[in-house]
N, C-alpha and C positions, 0 to 999 in steps of 0.2 A: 282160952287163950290160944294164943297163936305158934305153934310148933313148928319150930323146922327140923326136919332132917333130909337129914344128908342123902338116904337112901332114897324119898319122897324126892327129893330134888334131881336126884341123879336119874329117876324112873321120867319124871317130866320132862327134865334136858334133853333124854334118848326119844323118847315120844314125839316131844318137838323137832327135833332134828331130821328122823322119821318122815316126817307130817313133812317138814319144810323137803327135803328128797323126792319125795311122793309130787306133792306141789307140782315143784322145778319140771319134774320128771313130764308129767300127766296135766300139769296146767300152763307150765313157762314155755315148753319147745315148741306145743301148736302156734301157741302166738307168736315166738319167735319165726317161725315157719312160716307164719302168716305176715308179718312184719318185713321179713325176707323176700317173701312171692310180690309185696306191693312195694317196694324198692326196686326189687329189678322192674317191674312193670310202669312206673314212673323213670328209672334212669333209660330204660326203652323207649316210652314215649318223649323223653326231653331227647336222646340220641336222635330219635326221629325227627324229631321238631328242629334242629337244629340242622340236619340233612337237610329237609325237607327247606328249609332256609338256604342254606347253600347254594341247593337247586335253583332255588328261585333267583337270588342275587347271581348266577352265573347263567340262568336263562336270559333273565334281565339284561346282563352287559353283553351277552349275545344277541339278544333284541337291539338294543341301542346299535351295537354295532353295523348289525342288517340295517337300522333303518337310515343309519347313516352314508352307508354304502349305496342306498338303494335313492336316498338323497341323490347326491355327486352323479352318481349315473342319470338319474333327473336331467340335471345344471347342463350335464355333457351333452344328452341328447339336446335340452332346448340351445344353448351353444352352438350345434352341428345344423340344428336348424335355420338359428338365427342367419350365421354363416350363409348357407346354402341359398334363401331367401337371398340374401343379400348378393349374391353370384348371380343367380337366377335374373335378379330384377336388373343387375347391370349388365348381364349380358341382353337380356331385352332390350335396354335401353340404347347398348349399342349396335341392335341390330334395326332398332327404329331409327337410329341417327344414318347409320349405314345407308338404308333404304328413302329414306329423306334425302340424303347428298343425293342418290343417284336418280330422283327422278326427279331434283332441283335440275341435275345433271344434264339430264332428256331433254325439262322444259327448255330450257339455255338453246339446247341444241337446237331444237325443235323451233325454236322462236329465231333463232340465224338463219335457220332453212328457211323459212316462211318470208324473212327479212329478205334476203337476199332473192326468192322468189319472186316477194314484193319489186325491190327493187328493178331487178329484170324487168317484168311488166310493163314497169312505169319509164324503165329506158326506150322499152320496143312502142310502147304508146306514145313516149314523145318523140322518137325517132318517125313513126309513120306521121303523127299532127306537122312533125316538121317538111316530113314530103310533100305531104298532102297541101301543108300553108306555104310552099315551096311552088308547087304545082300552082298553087291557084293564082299567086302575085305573079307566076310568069304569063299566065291568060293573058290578064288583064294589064292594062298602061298603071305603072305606079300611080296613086292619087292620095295624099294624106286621107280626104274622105272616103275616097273606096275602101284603101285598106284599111281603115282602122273599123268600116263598116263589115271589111272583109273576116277581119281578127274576131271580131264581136259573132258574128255568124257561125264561124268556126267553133268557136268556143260555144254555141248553142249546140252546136252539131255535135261536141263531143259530148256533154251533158246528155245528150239527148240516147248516145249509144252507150252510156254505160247504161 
């Protein structure tokens, strides 16, 4: 049968006790140690991770920002161009309108001198036809037929020197 005593039990209790000390001592602290090592090596790597996130979200809105920046100075420069273009081409425009009035300007001129050159000409030609048809009716005796044979003559003769 089955005995207990007191003393059996009090030897086991100290033994176990013991054992469990020992244990704790020589089998729980490694692990614990080891438990400890890969805690902080996980809260190190999520600290990282979580930087390394940061970083990225504050590269990122530094990027956007640049590219936004660099947008707008785009818009500006094509703006300054459009602008400029458009100066450019109207100052052309008014330098071709410019240069059109003044040699509309010239021809004008040019075609009054010529005019009035003309004219001239055609005074001093009928002033001489007129001496000349002057001259000739005093020759001769008025006669409807002579002169108008006379008029017709002349008027071949001037045909004939231009």
């Amino acid at each position: 049968m089955l005995s207990f005593s007191i003393g059996n039990i009090l030897f086991q209790l100290i033994v176990f006790i013991l054992l469990m000390i020992f244990v704790a001592y020589v089998g729980v602290r490694p692990v614990v140690a080891i438990m400890e090592k890969r805690k902080k090596y996980i809260n190190n790597q999520i600290g990282g991770a979580e930087k390394n996130r940061q970083d990225a979200e504050a590269y990122l809105t530094e990027q956007k920002s640049e590219v936004e920046r660099i947008r707008n100075e785009a818009h500006g420069i094509l703006e300054q161009a459009k602008t400029q273009a458009n100066a450019e081409a109207k100052a052309v425009l008014e330098s071709a309108k410019k240069r059109a009035d003044l040699m509309v300007k010239d021809a004008q001129e040019e075609i009054g001198l010529e005019r009035e050159k003309a004219i001239s000409a055609i005074r001093d030609e009928v002033a001489d036809l007129s001496v000349l048809l002057a001259s000739k009716v005093l020759e001769k005796e008025i006669n409807p037929n002579n002169y108008s044979k006379e008029i017709d003559q002349l008027i071949k003769q001037v045909g004939n020197q231009r």
